[in-house]
N, C-alpha and C positions, 0 to 999 in steps of 0.2 A: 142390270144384268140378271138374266134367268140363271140358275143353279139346278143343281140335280144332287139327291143322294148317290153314290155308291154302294151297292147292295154289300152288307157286313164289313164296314168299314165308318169312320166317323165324317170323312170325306165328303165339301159339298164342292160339286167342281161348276166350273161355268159352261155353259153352253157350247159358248164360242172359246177353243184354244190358241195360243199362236202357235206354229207351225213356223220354225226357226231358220231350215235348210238354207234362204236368201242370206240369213249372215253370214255364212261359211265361205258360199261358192253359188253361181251361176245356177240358176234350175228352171228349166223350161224358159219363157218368156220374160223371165226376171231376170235381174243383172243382182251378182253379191253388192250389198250394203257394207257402210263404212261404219266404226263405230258409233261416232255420233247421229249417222241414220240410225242404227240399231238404240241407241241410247234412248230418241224421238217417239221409239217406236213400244219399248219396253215402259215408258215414263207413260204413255198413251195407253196402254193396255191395265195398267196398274189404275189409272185413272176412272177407267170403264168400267171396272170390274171383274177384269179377265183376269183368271187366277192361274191356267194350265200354260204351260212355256214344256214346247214338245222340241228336245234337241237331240244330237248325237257323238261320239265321237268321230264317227266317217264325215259329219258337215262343216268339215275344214275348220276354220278358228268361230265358230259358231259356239262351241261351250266357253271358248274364253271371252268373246264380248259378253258373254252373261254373266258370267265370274266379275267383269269390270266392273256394270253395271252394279251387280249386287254388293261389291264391295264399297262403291260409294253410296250406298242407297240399301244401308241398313233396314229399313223397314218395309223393306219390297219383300213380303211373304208368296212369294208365287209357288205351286206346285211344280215340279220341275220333274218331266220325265226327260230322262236322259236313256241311249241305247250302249249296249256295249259294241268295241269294235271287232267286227264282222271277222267272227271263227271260220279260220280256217278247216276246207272238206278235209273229214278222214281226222282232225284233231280228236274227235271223241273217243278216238283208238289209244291214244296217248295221253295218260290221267294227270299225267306231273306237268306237261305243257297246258294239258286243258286249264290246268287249277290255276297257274301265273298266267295263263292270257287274262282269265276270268276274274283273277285280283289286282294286273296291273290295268285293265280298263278302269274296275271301281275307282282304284286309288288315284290315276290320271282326272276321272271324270270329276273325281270329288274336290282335288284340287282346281282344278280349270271352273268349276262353279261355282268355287269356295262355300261348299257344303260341308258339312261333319256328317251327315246322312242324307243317303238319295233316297227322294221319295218314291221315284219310280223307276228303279231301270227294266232295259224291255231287252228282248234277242232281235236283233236288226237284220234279219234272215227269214225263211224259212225253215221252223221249226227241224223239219228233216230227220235225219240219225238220232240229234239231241234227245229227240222224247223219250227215247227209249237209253238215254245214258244215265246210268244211276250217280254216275260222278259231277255230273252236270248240274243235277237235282240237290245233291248233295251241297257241292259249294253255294246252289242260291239258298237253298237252308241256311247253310253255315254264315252266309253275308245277313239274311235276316237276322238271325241268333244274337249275330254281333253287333247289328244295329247298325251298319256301313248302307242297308237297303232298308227301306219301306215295306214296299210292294216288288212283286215282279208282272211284269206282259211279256207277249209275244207278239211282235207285228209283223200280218202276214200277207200275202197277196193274192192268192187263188183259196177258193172255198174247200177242195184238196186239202188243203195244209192244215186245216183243223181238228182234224180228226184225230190223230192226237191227244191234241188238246181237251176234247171231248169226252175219249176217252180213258182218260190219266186226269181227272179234274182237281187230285189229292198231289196234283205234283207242281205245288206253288205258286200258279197264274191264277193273278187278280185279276189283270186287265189283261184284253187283244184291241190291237188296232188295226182296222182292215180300211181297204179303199171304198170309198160306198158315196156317188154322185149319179148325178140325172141318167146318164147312161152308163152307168156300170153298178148295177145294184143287188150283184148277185149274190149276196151276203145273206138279205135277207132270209134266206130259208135257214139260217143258224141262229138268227135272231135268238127264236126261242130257247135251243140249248141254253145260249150264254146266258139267259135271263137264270133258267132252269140251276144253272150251276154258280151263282152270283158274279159274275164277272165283267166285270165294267168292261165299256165298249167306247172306245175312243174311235173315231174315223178321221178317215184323213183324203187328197184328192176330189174336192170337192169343187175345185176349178179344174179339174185332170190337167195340170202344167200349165194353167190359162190358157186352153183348146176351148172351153166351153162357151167363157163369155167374150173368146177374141175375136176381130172382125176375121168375114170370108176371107177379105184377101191376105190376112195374114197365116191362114190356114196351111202348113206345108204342102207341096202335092202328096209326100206319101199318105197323107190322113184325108184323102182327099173322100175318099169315103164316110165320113164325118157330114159333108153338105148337107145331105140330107135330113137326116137328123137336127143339124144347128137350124136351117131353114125353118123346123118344125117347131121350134123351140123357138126362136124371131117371133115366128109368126104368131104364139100364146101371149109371149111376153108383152106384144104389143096389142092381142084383146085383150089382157087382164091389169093392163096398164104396170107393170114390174118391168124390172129390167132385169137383166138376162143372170146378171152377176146375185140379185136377190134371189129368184128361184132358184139359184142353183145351190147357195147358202139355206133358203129358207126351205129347200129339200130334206139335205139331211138332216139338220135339227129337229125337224121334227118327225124322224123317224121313229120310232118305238122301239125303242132299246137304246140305240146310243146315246151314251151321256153327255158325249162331247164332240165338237167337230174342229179340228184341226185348220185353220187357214194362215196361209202364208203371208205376210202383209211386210210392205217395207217403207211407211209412211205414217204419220200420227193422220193423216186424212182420210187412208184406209181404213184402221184401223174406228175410226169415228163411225163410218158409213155402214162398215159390216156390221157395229154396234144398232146405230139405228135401225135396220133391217131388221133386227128381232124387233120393232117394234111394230111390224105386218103380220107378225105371223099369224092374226086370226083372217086376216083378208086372207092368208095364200092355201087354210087347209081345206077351203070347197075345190081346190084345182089340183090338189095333188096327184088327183088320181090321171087326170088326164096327161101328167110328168110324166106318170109310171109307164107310157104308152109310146114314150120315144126312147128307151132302154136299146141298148146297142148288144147285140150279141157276140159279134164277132172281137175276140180280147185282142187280137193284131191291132187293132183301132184304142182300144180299152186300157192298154196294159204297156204302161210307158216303156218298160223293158223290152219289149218287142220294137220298140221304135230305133232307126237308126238316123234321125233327123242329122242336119250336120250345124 
């Protein structure tokens, strides 16, 4: 396994993270896994060398199969980013509800992980109203202080929502996690900032819901706008001898800044194969640029929230 430092932090994370959502519930082209998948899958990543497990309290029983897991499998040290559950609009008006939603997610999430401290928790939102709620700031101080948190992130979705971030960078974010794959990569012009203000960069959608590497025909009609672009992406992957699922892995990793890339895996075979793929990554950096060249502009396409597949 490759690693990376964390700029101002002792942190070496791995390249490749898992990316948990499939324990919980259904997501895109995946079906939820049972525990003993998940067990298969977490025993496989430990094995590799993958250290980062990205979960949630919104990904159904997704924190508690890792709590399972953890708890027979004392010596599983994984980093464990966990999100809080998703703040209600207009809360940040209200300081005394803000403060018990934002300490009964810790304490739910730390039990369900069976943690004494979260390494990472993140805002499972866009940032929004929050940036500017000093009471907000406040309790993630106060959870640091106490040692109930690590680190704090923010994972966000549009390049909008950063700013922020940007500028408030004294107001407790370590890390963000943004979407950032073959066509949707418009992140990069914040790259630098986040470098700029040491902030680890975690990514995630890196299959965009397995659209990327799925065949045509399983392609919805409404993404059918998508053809074109996959065709173009076919047809590299087949002069440069990769398959469609390594470029699309061996993109973001090596992008310059992110430390990590999030992938969804619900299998110990998966998990092997996406392993192996970091072992291309000097074949794949003379082609990267030609990647950069099938980028989708249109976020209807991009931006799974806009989707209303059924």
């Amino acid at each position: 396994m490759i690693y990376q430092h964390v700029p101002l932090t002792d942190i070496r994370i791995s390249i490749i993270g898992l990316g948990t959502v499939q324990f919980g519930m259904d997501y895109g082209l995946t079906k939820r896994i049972s525990q003993d998948e998940a067990d298969a899958v977490l025993e496989a990543s430990l094995a590799e060398g993958i250290n980062l497990i990205d979960t949630a309290r919104g990904y159904g029983d997704s924190e508690n199969k890792i709590g399972n897991f953890k708890r027979r499998h004392q010596d599983a040290d994984f980093l464990v980013a966990t999100k809080l559950e998703v703040i209600p609009k207009g809360m940040e008006q209200e300081p005394d509800k803000l403060k018990k939603w934002i300490w009964k997610s810790i304490e739910k999430s730390m039990e369900s992980l069976d943690l004494n401290c979260i390494p990472i928790l993140q805002l499972h939102q866009s940032i929004g109203s929050l940036a500017d709620s000093d009471i907000f700031w406040e309790e993630i101080h106060r959870a640091k202080n106490m040692g109930r948190i690590r680190f704090f992130g923010v994972s966000v979705y549009e390049p909008r929502e950063v700013e922020g971030i940007i500028k408030n960078p004294g107001k407790e974010v370590d890390f963000i996690q943004i979407p950032y794959n073959i066509f949707d990569n418009s992140f990069d012009l914040f790259l630098p900032a986040f470098r700029k203000l040491n902030i680890g960069v975690i990514s995630r959608s890196v299959f965009l819901k397995g659209m990327i590497p799925a065949a045509m025909d399983q392609l919805p009609d409404e993404l059918g706008g998508m053809l074109d672009y996959k065709k173009s992406l076919e047809r590299l992957a087949l002069k440069r001898g990769f398959s469609i699922s390594e470029m699309a892995l061996l993109f973001a990793v090596t992008c310059d800044g992110i430390h990590s890339t999030l992938i969804g895996m619900k299998s110990r075979a998966e998990v092997v194969d996406n392993v192996n793929a970091l072992k291309r990554i000097h074949e794949f950096h003379p082609i990267r640029k030609e990647l950069e060249d099938i980028r989708i502009e249109d976020s209807n396409l991009t931006d799974p929230r806009k989707w209303t597949l059924s």
